[in-house]
N, C-alpha and C positions, 0 to 999 in steps of 0.2 A: 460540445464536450461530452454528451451522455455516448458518444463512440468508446473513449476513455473509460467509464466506468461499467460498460462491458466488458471490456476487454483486458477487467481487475477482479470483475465474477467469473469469468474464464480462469484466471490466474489463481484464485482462490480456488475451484471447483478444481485446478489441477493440484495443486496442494491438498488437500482432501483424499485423492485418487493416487497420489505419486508411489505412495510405500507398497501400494499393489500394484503398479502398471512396472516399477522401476525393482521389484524384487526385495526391498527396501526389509531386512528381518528385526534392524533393530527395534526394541520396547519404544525409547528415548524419542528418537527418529521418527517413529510410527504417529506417536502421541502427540507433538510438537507440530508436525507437518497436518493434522490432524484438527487438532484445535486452532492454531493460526488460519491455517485455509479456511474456516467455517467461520470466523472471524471477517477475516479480507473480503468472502464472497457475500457474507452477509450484512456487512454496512457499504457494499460499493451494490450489492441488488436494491436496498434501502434506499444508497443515493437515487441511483437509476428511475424509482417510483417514484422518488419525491418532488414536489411541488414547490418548497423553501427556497428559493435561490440563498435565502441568507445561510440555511442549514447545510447547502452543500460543498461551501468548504470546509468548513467542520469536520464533515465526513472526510473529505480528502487529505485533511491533514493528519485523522487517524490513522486510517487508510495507507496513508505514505509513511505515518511509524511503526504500523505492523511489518513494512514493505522494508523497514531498517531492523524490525525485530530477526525476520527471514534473513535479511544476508547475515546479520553477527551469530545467529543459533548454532551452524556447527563450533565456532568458536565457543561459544558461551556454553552449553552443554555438551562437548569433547565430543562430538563426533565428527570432524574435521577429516579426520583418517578414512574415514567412508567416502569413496572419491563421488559414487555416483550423486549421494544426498549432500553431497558439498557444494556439488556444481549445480545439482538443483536450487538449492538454494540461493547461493550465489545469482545467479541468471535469474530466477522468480522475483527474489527479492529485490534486486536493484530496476526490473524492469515494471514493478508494483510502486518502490520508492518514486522513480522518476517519474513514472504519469499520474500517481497521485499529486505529487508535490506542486508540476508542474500546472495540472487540473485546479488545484488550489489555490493557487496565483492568479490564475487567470475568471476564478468563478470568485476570490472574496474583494467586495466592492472595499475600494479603495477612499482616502480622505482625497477634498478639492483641495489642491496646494497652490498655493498664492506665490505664480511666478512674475517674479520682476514688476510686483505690487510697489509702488514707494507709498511709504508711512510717514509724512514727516516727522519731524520728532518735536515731543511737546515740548 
């Protein structure tokens, strides 16, 4: 799984970089794509070093809410109309949501479920 949370400090580090690679002039845009990416990259580098198995889905489940923060932002602060930082978004984000998420399932230890136990009854 630490394949996954590389490949979420990429995604952050691109976020970080997009409003200069992609031309990107808005304030809003700039800011947003800015503090979220240093966010994403810096709790999926954290996961990446850590040693906790318990602490890393944790991380992933933040991890996967920044990655829903990302898709809803051009909605949620009107820049929607900006096609290029929409589709960034859009794409970054859902592709940050789903392998954190799914990272997150698969890394938090689950309860023993008691199939097909019979109890009799007192």
């Amino acid at each position: 799984m630490k394949g996954i949370t590389w490949i979420n400090v990429f995604l952050g580090l691109w976020l970080i970089f997009s409003p200069f690679t992609l031309g990107i002039t808005s304030t809003t845009v700039f800011w947003e794509e800015i503090i979220i990416g240093l966010l994403i990259a810096g709790f999926a580098f954290s996961q990446g070093l850590g040693k906790d198995k318990k602490a890393a889905g944790g991380y992933s489940y933040a991890i996967g809410a920044f990655g829903v923060w990302v898709l809803f932002a051009p909605f949620m602060f009107g820049y929607a109309n900006i096609t290029v930082a929409l589709w960034n978004d859009v794409i970054v984000g859902t592709l940050v949501a789903l392998l954190a998420f799914y990272q997150g399932m698969k890394e938090t230890p689950t309860l023993p479920t008691d199939h097909g136990t019979h109890h009799p009854s007192r």
